[in-house]
N, C-alpha and C positions, 0 to 999 in steps of 0.2 A: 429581805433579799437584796437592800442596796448596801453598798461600801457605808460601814459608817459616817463617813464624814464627806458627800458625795459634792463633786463641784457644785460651788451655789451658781444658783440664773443658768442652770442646764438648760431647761425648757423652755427659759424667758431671753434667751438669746440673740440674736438680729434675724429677720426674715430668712436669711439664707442656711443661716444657723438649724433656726425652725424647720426647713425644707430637707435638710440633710437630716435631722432628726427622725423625719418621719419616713424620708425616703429608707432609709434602713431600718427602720421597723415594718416597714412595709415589706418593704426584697425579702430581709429575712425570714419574714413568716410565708411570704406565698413559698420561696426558695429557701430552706434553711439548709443550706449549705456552709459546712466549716468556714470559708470567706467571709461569708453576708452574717453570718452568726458574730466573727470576730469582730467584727465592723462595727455591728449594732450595740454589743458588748462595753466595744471602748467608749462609744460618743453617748453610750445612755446610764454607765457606771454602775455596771451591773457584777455582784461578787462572783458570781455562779463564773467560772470559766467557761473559754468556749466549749473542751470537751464534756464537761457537765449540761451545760446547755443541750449542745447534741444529742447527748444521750437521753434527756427526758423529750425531746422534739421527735427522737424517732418513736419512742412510744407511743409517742400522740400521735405521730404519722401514720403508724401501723393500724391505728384503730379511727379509723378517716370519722370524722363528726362524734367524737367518744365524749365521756362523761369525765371531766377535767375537774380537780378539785386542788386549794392550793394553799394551803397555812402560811397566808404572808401575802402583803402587799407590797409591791418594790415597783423600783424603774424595768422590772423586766414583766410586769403586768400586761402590759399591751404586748408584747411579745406573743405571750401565751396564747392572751385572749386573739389577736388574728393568728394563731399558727391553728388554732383549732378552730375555724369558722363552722357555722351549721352545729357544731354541739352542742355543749352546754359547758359554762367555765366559770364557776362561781369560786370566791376568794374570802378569806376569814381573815379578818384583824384586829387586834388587841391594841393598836394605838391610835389613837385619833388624830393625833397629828399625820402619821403617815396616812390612813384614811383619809382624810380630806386632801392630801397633798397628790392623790393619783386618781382618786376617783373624778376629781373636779377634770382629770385629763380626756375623758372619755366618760359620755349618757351610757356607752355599752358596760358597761363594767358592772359587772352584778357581785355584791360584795357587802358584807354581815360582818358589826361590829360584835364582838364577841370579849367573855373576862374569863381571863383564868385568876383563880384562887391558889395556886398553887407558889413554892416556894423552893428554889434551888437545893435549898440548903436541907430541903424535908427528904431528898426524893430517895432515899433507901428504905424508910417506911410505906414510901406512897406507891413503892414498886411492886410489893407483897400485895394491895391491898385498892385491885380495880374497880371496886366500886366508888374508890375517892378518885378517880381520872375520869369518869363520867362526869357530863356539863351539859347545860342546855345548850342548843342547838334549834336553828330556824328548821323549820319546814323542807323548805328549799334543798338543805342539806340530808338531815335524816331519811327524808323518803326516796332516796336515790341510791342507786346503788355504784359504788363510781369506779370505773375503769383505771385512771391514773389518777394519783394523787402524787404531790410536794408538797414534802413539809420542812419547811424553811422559817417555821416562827413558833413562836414568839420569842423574844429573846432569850438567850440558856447561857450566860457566860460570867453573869454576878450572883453571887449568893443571893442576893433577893430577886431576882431576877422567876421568871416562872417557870422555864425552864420547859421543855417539848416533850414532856411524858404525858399530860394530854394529849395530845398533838398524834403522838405516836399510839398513843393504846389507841384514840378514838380513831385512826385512821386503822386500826386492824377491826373495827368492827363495820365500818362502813363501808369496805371495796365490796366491788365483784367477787366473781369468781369463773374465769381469772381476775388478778388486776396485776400493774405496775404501781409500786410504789419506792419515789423517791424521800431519800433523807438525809437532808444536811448537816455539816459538822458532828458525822459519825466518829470523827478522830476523841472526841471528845467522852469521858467517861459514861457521864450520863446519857446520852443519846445510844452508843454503843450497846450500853445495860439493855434499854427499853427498846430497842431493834430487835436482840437476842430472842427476848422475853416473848413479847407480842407481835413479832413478823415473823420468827424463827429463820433461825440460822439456814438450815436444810435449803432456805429458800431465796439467799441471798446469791446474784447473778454477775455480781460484778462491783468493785471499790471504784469511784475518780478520786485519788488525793490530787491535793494541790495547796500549798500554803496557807489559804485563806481557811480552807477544810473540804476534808472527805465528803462526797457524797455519796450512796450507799443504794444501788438499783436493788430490790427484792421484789420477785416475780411471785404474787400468789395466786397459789391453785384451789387448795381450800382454807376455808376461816376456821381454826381453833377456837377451842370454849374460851370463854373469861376462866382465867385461874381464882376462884374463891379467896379472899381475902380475909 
C-alpha cells in the first residue's frame, strides 16, 4: 500500500518532522475529512489517493468499531488502525521487510506473516480452480467474519510476482453479510478477472481510477458457493 520507492528517513526525520507526522495521523483518523486525509497522504506516502482513501474510511465510519481486515501492510497502516478504534483491524503480509518496517511503528498493530504460493503468470488456470487459492490462515482471521476488507497485496505486476487471486477469492469467503469490500489495481487484468468471478459484478458500487490504479468498492449482501474447480 506504499509508493514503491517511498521517501527514505520518512519516519526517522527531526523531532518536528516526527510531530507533524503523527499529528496527521492523528486528525486524520479521529476527523477523516478530505483535507486531513490529503495531508496525511502526502507526508506519509501513501498510493491509495485521497478519494480512495475516503471512500474505504466511510465504510469504516459507517460501521462505528467494525471488523477491519487488510491484505497489506504500508504507511497507511496507522491510518486505519486509529480511523477504526474499539474494533478489531488485523493486517496480512507476505513481506518481511515491509513487516518489520511498520509493525516496529506501533505494539497495536495486530498483523500475520502470511506465503502465497502462487504465481502471476499461472492465474488463468488458477482461476477455474478455488480450491488452489485456498491457504492457511491464523485463527485470528478465519474465525471472524469481517465487515470491510482491502485488498491491497501482495504484489500482482511481475510474472512472478503472486499476484491478488488469493487475496480476492479468500476475501469472498471470509466477509459478512453484508460487507464492504475494497480492491486495488482493478485497472489491471487479473485483479478485474477475480473481482468478476468471486465478488460478482451485480455487486460492484462504485470505480476510484487514478493513475497509480483503480480501486473497486463491492458491497456484499450474500456469499456465493465456491465454483468447483
Amino acid at each position: 500500500m506504499a509508493i514503491e520507492n517511498p521517501r527514505a528517513g520518512l519516519a526517522q526525520g527531526s523531532f518536528p518532522r516526527r510531530l507533524l507526522l503523527r499529528s496527521s495521523l492523528e486528525l486524520s483518523s479521529l476527523w477523516p475529512t478530505r483535507p486531513a486525509i490529503a495531508v496525511m497522504r502526502k507526508l506519509h506516502g501513501v498510493q491509495l489517493t485521497t478519494a480512495q482513501l475516503s471512500a474505504v474510511a466511510a465504510a469504516v465510519r459507517k460501521r462505528a468499531r467494525c471488523k477491519l481486515l487488510v491484505f497489506g501492510l504500508g504507511n497507511d497502516s496507522l491510518f486505519w488502525l486509529g480511523l477504526n478504534q474499539g474494533g478489531v483491524t488485523v493486517f496480512l503480509e507476505d513481506n518481511l521487510e515491509w513487516f518489520h518496517r511498520i509493525t516496529k511503528r506501533s505494539k497495536k498493530i495486530t498483523a500475520f506473516m502470511v506465503k502465497y504460493d502462487t504465481r502471476l503468470c499461472d492465474w488463468r488456470s488458477l482461476i477455474e480452480s478455488p480450491a488452489s487459492l485456498n491457504m492457511a490462515l491464523p485463527r485470528q482471521v478465519t474465525d471472524v467474519s469481517w465487515d470491510v476488507v482491502l485488498v491491497d497485496a501482495p504484489e500482482g505486476w511481475r510474472a512472478r510476482s503472486p499476484g491478488r487471486m488469493k487475496s480476492i477469492y479468500l476475501t469472498s469467503r471470509l466477509v459478512s453479510e453484508p460487507a464492504d469490500v475494497f480492491v486495488h489495481d482493478c485497472n489491471r487484468v487479473i485483479e478485474d478477472a477475480h473481482c468478476s468471478k468471486y465478488l460478482g459484478e451485480e455487486n460492484l458500487v462504485a470505480e476510484i481510477r487514478a493513475p497509480v490504479g483503480y480501486l473497486r468498492h463491492y458491497h456484499i449482501t450474500t456469499r456465493s458457493p465456491p465454483t468447483s474447480g
